[in-house]
SEMARMI-18249 format. One record per residue: x, y, z of N, C-alpha, C, O in turn; residue number from 1. Coordinates in Angstrom, 3 decimals, decimal comma. Example, Ala and Ser with C-alpha at 12.3 -4.5 7.8 and 13.67 -1.06 7.14 Angstrom:
BEGIN
> 13,190|-5,690|7,800|12,300|-4,500|7,800|13,200|-3,300|7,800|14,236|-3,319|8,465|1
> 12,850|-2,250|7,080|13,670|-1,060|7,140|12,900|0,030|7,870|13,409|1,138|8,039|2
END
This chain:
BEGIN
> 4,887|12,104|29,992|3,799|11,166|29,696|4,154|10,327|28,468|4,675|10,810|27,463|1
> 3,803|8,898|28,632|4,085|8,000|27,713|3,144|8,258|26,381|1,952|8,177|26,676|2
> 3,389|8,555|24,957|2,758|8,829|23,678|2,541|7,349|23,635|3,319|6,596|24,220|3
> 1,296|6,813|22,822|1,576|5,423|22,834|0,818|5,573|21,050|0,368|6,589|20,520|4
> 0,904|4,318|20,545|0,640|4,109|19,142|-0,651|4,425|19,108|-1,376|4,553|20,095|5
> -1,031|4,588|17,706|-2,325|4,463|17,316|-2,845|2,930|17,424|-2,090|1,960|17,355|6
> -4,213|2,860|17,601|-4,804|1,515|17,861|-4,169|0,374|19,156|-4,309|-0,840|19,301|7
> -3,631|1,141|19,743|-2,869|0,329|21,056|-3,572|0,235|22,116|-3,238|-0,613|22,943|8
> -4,608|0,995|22,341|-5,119|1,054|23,459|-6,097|-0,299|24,005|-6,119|-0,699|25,170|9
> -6,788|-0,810|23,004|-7,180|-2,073|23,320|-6,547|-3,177|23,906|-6,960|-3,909|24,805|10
> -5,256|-3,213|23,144|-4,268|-4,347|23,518|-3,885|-4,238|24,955|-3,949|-5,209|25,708|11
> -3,461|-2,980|25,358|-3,468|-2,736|26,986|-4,284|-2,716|27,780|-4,315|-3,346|28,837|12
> -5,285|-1,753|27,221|-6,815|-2,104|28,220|-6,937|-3,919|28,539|-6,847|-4,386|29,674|13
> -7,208|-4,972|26,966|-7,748|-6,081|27,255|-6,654|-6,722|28,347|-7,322|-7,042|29,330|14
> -5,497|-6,981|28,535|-4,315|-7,285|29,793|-4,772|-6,596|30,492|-5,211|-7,166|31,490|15
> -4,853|-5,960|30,478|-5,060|-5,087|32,436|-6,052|-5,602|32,703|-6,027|-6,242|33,754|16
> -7,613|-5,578|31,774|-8,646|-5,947|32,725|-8,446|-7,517|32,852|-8,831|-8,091|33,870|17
> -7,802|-8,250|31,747|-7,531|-9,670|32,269|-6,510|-10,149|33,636|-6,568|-11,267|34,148|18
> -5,636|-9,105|34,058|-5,279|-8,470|35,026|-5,512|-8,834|36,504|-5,058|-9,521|37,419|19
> -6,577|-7,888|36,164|-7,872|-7,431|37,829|-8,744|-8,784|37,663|-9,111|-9,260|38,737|20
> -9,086|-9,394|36,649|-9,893|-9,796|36,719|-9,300|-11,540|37,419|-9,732|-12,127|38,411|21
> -8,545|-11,836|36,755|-7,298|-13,298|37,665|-7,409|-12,625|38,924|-7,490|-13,469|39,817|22
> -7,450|-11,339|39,410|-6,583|-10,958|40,813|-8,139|-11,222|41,561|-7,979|-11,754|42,660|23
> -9,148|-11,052|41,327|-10,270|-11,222|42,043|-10,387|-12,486|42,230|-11,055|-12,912|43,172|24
> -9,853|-13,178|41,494|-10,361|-14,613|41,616|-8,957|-15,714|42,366|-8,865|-16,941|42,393|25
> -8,141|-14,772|42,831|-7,038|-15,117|43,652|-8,039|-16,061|45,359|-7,808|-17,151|45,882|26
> -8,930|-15,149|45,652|-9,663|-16,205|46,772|-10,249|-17,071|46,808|-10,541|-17,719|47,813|27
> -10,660|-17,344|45,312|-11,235|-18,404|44,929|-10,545|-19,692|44,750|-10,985|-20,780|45,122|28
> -9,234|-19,446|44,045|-8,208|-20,661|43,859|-6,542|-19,917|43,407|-6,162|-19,530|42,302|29
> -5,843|-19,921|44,679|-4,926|-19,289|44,567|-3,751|-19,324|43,481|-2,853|-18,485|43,417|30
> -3,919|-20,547|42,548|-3,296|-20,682|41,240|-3,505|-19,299|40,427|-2,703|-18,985|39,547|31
> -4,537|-18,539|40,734|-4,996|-17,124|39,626|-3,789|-16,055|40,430|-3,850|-14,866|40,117|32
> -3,057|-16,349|41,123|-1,832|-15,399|41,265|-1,092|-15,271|40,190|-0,746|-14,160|39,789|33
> -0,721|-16,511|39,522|0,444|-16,698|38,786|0,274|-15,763|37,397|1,119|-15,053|36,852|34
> -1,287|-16,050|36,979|-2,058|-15,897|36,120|-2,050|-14,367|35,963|-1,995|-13,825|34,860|35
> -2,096|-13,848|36,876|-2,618|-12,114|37,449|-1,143|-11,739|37,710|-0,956|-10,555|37,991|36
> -0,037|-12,570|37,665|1,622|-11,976|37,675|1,629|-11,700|35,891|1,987|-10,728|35,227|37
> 1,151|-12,825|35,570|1,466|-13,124|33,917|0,808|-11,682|33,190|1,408|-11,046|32,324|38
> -0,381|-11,364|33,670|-1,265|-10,834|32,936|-0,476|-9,059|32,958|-0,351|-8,193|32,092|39
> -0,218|-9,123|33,918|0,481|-8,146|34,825|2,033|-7,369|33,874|2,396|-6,234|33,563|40
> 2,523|-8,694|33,721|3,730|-8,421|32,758|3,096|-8,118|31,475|3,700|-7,387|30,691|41
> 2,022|-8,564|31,189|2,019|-8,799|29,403|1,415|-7,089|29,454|1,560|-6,329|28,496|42
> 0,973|-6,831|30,290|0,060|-5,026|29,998|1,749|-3,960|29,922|1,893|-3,026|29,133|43
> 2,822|-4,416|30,922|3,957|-3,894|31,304|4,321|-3,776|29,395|4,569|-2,879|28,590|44
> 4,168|-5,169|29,378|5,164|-5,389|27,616|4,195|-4,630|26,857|4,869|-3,841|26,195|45
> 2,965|-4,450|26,600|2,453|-4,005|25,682|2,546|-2,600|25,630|2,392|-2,036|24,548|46
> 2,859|-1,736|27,019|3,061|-0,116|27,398|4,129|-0,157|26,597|4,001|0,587|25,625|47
> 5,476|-0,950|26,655|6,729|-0,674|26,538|6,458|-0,587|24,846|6,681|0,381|24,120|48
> 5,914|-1,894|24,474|6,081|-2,095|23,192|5,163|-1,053|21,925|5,346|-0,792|20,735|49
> 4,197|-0,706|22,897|3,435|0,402|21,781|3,968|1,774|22,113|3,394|2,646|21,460|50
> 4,559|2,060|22,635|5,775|3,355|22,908|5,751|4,055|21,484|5,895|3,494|20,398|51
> 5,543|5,372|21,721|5,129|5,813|20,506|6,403|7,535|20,349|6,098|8,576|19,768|52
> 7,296|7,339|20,835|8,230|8,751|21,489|8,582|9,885|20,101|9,022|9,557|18,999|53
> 8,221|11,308|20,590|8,701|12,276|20,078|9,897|11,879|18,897|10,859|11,268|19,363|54
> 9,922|12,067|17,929|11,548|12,264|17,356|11,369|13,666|16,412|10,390|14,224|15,916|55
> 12,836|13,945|16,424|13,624|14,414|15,734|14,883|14,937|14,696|15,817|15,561|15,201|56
> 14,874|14,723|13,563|15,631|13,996|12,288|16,874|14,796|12,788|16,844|16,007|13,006|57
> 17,893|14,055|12,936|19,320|14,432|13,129|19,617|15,245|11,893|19,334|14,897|10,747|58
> 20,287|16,497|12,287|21,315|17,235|11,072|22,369|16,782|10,108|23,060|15,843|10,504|59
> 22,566|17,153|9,200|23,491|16,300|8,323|24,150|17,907|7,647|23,577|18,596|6,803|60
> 24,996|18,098|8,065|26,163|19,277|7,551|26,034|19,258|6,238|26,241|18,202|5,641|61
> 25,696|20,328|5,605|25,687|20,286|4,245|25,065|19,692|3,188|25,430|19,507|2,027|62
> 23,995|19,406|3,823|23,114|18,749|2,934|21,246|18,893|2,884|20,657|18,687|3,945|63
> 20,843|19,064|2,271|19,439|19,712|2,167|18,453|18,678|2,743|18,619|17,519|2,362|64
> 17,309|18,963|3,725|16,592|17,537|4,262|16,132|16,587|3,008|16,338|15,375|3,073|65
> 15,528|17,151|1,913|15,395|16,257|0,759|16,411|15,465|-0,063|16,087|14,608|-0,886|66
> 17,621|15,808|0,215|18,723|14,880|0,212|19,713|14,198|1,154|20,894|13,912|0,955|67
> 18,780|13,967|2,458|19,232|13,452|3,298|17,997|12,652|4,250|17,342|13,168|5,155|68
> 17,885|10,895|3,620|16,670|10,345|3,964|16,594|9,674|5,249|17,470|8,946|5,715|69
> 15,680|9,918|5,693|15,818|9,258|7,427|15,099|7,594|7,839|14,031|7,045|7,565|70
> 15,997|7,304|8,416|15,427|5,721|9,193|13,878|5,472|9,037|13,099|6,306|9,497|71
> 13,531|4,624|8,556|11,611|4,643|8,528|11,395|3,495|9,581|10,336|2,888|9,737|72
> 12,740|3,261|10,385|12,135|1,890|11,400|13,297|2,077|12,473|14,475|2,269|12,171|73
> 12,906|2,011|13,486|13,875|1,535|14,459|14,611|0,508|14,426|13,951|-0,380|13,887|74
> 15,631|0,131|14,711|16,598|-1,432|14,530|17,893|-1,358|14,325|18,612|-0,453|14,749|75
> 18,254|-2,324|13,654|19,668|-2,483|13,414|19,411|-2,984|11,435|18,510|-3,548|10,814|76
> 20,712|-2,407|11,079|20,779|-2,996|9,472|21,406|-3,679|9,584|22,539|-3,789|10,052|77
> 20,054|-4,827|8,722|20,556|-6,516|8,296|21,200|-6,067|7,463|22,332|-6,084|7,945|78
> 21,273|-5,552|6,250|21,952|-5,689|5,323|21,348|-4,022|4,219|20,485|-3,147|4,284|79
> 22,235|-4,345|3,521|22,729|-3,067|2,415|22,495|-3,922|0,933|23,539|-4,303|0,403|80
> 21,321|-4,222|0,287|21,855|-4,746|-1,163|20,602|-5,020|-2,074|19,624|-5,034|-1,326|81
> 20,291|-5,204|-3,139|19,710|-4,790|-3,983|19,010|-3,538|-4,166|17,845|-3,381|-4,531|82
> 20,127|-2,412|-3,774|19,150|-1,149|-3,654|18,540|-1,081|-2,862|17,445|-0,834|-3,367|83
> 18,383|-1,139|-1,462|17,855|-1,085|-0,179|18,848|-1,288|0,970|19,876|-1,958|1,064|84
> 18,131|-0,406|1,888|18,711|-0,531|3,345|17,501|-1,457|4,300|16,412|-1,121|4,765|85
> 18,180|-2,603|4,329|17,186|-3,429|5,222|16,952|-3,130|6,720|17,791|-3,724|7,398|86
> 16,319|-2,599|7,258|16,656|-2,577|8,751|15,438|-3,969|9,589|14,294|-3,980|9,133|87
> 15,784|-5,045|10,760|15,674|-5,452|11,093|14,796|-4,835|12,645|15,443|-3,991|13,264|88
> 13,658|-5,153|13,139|13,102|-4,299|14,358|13,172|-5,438|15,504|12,297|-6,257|15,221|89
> 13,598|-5,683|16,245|13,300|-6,509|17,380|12,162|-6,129|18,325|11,366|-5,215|18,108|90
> 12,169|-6,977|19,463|10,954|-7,022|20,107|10,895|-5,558|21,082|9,746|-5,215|21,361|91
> 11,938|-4,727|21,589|12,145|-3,841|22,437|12,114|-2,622|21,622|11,775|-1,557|22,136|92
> 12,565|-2,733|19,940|12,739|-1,579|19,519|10,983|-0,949|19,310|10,039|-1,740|19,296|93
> 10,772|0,730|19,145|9,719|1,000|18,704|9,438|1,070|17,412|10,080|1,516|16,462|94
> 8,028|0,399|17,528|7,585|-0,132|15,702|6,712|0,478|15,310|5,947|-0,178|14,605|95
> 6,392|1,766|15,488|6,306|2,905|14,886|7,191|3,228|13,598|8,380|3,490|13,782|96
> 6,613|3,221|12,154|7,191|3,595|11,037|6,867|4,796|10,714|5,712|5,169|10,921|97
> 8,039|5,861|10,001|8,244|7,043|9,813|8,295|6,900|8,128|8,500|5,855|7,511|98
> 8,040|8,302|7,529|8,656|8,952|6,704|9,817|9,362|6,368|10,332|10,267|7,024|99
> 10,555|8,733|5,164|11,996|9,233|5,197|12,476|10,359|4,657|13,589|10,885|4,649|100
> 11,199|10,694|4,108|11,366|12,464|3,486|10,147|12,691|3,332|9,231|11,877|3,455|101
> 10,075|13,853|3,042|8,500|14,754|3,129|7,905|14,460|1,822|8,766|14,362|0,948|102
> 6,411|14,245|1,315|6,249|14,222|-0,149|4,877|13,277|-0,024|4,675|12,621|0,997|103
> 4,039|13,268|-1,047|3,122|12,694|-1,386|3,298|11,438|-1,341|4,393|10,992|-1,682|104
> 2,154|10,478|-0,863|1,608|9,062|-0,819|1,049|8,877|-2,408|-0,018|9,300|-2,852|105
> 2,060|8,139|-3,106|1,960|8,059|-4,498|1,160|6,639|-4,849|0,462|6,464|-5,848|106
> 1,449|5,568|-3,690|0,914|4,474|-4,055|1,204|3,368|-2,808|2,340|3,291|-2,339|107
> 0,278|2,648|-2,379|-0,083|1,746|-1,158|-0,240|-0,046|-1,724|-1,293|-0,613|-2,014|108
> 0,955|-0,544|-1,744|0,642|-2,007|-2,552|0,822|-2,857|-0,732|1,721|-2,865|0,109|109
> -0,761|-3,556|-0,828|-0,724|-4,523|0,432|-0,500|-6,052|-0,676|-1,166|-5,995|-1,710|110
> 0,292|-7,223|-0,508|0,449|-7,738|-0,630|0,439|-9,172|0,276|1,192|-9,074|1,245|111
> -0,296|-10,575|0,169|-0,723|-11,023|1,276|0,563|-12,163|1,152|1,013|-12,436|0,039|112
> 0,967|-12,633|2,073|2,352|-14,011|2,254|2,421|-14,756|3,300|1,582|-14,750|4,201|113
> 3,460|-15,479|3,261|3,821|-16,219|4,881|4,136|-15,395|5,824|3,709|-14,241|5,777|114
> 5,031|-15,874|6,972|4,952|-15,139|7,963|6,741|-15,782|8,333|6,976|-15,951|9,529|115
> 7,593|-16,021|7,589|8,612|-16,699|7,847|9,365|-15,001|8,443|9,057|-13,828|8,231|116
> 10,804|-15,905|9,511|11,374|-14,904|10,535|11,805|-13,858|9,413|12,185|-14,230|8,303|117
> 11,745|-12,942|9,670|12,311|-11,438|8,851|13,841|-11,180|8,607|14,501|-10,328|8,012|118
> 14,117|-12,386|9,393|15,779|-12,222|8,968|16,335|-12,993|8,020|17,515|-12,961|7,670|119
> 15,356|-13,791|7,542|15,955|-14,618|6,385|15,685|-14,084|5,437|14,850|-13,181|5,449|120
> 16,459|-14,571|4,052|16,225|-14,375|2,744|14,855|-15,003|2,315|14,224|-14,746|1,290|121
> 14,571|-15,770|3,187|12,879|-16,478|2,421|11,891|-15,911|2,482|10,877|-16,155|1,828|122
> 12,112|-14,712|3,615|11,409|-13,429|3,558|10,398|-12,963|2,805|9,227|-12,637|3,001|123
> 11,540|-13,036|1,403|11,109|-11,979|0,638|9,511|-12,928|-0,174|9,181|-12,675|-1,333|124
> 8,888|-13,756|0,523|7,703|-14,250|0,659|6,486|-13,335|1,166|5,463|-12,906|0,632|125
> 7,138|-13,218|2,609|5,890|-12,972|3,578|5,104|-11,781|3,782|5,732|-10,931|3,151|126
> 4,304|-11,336|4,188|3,101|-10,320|3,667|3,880|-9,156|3,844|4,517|-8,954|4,878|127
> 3,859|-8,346|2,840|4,200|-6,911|2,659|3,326|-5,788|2,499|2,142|-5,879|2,174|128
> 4,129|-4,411|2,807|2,864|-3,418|2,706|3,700|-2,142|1,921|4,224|-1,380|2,734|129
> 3,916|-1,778|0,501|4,520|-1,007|-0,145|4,118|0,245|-0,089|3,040|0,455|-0,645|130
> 4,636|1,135|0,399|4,362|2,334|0,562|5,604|3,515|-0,207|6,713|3,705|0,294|131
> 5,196|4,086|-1,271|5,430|5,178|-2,665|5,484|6,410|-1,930|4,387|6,588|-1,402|132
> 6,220|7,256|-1,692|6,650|8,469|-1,335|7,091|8,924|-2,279|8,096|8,383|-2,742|133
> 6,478|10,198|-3,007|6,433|10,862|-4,205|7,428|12,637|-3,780|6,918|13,741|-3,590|134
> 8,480|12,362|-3,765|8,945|14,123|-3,387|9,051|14,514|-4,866|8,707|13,833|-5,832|135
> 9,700|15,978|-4,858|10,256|16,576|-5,889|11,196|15,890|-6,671|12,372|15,978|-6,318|136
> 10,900|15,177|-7,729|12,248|14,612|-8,114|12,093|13,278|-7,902|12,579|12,661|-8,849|137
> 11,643|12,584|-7,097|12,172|11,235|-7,029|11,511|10,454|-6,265|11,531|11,051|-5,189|138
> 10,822|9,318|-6,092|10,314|8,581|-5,568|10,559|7,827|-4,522|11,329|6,947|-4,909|139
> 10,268|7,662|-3,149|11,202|6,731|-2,199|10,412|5,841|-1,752|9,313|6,270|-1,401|140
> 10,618|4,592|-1,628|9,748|3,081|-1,198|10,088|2,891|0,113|11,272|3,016|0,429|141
> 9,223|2,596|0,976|9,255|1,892|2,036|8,755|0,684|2,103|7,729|0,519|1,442|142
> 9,095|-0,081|2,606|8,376|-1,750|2,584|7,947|-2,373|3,847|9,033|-2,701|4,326|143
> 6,940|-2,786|4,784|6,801|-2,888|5,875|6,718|-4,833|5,600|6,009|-5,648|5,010|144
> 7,726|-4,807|6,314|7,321|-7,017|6,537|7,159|-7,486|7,478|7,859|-7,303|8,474|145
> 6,147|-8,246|7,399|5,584|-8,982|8,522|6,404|-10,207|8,471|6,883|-10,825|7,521|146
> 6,449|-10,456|10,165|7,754|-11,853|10,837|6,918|-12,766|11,251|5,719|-12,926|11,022|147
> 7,887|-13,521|12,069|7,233|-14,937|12,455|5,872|-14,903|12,975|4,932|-15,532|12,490|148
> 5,803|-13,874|14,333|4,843|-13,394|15,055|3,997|-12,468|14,803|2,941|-12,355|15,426|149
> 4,413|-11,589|13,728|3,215|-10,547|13,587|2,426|-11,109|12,709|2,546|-11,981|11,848|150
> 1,264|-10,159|13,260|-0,041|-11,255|12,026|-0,508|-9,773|11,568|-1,701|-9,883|11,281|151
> -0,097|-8,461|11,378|-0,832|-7,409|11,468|0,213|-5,980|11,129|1,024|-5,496|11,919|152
> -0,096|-5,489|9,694|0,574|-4,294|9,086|-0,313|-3,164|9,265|-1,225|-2,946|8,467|153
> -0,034|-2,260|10,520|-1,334|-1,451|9,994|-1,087|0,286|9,813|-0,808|1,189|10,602|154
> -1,341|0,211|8,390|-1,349|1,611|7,783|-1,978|2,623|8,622|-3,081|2,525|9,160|155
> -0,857|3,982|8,702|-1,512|5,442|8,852|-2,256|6,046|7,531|-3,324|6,658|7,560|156
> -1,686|5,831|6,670|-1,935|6,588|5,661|-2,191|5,888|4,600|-1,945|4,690|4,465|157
> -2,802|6,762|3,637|-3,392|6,512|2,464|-3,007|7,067|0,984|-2,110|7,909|1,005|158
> -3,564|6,720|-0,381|-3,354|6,997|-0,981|-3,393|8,331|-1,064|-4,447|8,603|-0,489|159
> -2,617|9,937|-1,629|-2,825|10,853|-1,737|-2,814|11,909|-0,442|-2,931|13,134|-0,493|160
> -2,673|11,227|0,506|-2,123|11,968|1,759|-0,754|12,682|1,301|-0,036|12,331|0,365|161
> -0,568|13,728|2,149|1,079|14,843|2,431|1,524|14,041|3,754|0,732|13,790|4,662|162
> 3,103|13,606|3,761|3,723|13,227|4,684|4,847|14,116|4,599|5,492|14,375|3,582|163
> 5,111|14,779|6,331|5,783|15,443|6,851|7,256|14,275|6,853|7,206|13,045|6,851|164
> 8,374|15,076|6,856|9,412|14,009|6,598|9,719|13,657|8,092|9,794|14,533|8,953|165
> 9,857|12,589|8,299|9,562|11,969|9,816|8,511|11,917|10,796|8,471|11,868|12,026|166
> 7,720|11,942|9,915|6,134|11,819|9,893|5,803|10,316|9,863|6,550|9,459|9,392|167
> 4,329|10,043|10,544|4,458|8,876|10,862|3,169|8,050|9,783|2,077|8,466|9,395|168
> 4,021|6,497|9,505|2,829|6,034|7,877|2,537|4,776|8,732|1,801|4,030|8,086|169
> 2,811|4,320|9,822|2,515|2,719|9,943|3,059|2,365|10,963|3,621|3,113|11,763|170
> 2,897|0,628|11,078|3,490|0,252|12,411|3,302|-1,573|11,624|2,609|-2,149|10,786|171
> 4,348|-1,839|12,507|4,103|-3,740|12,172|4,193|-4,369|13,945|5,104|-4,291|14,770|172
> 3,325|-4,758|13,993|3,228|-5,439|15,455|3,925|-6,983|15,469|3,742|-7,969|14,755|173
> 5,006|-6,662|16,878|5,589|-7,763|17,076|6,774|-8,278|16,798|7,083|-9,432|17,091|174
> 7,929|-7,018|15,895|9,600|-7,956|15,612|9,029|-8,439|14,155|8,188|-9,290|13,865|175
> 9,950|-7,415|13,226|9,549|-7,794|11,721|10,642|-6,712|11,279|11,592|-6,367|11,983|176
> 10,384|-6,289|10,144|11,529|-5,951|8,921|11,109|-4,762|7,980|10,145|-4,748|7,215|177
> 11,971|-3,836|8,183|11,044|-2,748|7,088|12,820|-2,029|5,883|13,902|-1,536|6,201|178
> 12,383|-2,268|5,004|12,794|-1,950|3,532|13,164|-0,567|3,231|12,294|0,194|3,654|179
> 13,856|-0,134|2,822|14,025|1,598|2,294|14,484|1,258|0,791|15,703|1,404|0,708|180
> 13,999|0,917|-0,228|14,796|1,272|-1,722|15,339|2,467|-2,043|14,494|3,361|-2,061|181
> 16,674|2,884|-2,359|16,974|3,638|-2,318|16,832|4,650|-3,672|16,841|4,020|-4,729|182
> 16,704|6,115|-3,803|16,186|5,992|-4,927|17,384|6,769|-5,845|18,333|7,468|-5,491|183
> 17,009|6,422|-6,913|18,769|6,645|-8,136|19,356|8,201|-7,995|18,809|9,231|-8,388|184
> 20,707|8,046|-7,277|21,333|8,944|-6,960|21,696|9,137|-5,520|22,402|10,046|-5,085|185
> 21,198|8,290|-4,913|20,984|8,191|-3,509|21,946|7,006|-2,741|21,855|5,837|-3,114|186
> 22,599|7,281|-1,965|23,939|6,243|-1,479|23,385|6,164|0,273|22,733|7,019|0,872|187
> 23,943|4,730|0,839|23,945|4,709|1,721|24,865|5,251|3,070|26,022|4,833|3,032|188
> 24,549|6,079|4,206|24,890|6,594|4,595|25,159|6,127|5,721|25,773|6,828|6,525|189
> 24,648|4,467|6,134|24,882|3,466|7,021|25,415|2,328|6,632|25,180|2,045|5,457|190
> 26,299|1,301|7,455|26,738|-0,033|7,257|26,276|-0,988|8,286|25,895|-0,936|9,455|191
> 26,423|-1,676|7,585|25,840|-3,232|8,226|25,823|-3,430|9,438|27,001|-3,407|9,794|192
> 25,032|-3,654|10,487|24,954|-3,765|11,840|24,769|-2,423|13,022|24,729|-2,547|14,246|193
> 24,686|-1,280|12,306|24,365|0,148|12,047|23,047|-0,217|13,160|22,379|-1,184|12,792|194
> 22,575|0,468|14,531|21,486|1,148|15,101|21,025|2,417|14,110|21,729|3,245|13,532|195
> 19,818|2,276|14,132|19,145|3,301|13,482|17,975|3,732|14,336|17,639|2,844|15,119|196
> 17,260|4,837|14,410|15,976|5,435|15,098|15,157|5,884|13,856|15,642|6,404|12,851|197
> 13,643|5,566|14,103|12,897|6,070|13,021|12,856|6,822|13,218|12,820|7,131|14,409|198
> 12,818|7,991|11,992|12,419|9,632|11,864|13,614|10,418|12,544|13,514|11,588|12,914|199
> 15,049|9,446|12,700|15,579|10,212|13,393|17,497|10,361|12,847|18,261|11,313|12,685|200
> 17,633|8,648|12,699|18,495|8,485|11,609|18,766|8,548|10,361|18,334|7,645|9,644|201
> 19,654|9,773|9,697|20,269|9,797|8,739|20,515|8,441|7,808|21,640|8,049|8,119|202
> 20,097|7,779|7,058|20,538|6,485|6,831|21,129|6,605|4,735|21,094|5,635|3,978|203
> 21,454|7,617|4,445|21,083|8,156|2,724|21,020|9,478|2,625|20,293|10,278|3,215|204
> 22,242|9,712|1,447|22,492|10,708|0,818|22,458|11,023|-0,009|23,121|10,171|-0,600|205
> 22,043|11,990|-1,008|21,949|12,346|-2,554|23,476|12,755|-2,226|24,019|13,282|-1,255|206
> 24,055|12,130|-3,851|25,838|12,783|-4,129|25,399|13,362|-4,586|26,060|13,135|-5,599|207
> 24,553|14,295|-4,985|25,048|15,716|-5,361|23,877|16,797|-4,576|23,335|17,840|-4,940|208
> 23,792|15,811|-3,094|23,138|17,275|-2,256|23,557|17,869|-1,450|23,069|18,716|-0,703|209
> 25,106|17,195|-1,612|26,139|18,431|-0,705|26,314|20,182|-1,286|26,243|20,485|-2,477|210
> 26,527|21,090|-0,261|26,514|21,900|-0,813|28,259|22,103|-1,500|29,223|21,343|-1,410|211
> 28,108|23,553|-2,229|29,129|23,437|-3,033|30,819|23,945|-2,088|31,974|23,762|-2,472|212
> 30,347|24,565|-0,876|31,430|25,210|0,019|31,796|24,021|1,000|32,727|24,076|1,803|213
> 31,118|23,159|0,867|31,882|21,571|1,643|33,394|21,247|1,194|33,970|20,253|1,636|214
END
């Protein structure tokens, strides 16, 4: 059975019944076929796209889960640089955002902007949603950005919540961009053009959370 997102169910319900509802009116003026094909696909895209699937954080030999931080987005990495792993989400990947380690919701900064494509540098404009992960030791940022098309960041969680590490904080509707700052001591464990799975990819390592018999 398909898991689907939180708050998704409207978006599919309203297509489907717009759906049935073109298809009734197919005897009336047979142009409402096309309409009731269209409507038809868009409920198909919205199943696919609010896909909400099981994961499970890949093993990392020798290294403790708190020093080994996981993907908070499905995609590919744009890029590696100012202290962050950028990952990029397209329209097929699931946009379901994870936890990259287990630890307290330290702090929730919504920030309002443009809406320019997520792959540019002008980006670093358009509406953001900062999310503070407080573990033992060290703090980890996630950044959720809204793209050309999404008009809509919407938080699981809140200030002072416990997040399970690959646990789920959010979602950005529509092909957008989510941030990992990495936090001091912490190296990247992916390169540029890198597939990643939320809650599932390894993407960051503490150098000194190998163990000592490595």
């Amino acid at each position: 059975m398909i898991k689907l997102a939180e708050g998704s169910i409207r978006w599919i319900v309203s297509a489907a019944i717009c759906a049935l509802t073109s298809a009734l009116l197919i005897s009336v003026d047979e142009r409402m076929r096309t309409v009731t094909y269209l409507f038809i696909l868009l409920t198909i895209f919205f199943i696919g796209f609010f896909r909400d699937p099981h994961r499970t954080p890949d093993p990392h030999p020798g290294v403790t889960d708190d020093c080994a931080l996981l993907a908070p987005a499905d995609g590919r990495v744009m890029a590696i640089k100012n202290g962050a792993v950028q990952i990029f989400m397209n329209f097929h990947d699931v946009h379901v955002n994870r936890a990259p380690v287990s630890g307290r919701i330290k702090a929730i900064r919504y920030t309002k902007g443009s809406h320019i494509p997520a792959f540019t540098k002008d980006s670093l404009r358009n509406e953001r949603n900062e999310i503070v992960i407080e573990n033992d030791g060290f703090d980890c940022m996630v950044t959720q950005i809204a793209g050309t098309i999404t008009r809509r960041i919407v938080p699981y969680v809140t200030e002072g919540d416990f997040v399970q590490r690959g646990g789920r904080v959010g979602m950005i509707r529509f092909g957008s961009r989510v941030d990992m700052t990495l936090p001091p001591g912490f190296e990247p464990d992916v390169r540029k053009g890198d597939k990643v799975r939320a809650g599932e990819t390894v993407i960051a390592i503490k150098t000194s959370g190998k163990s000592s018999d490595e």
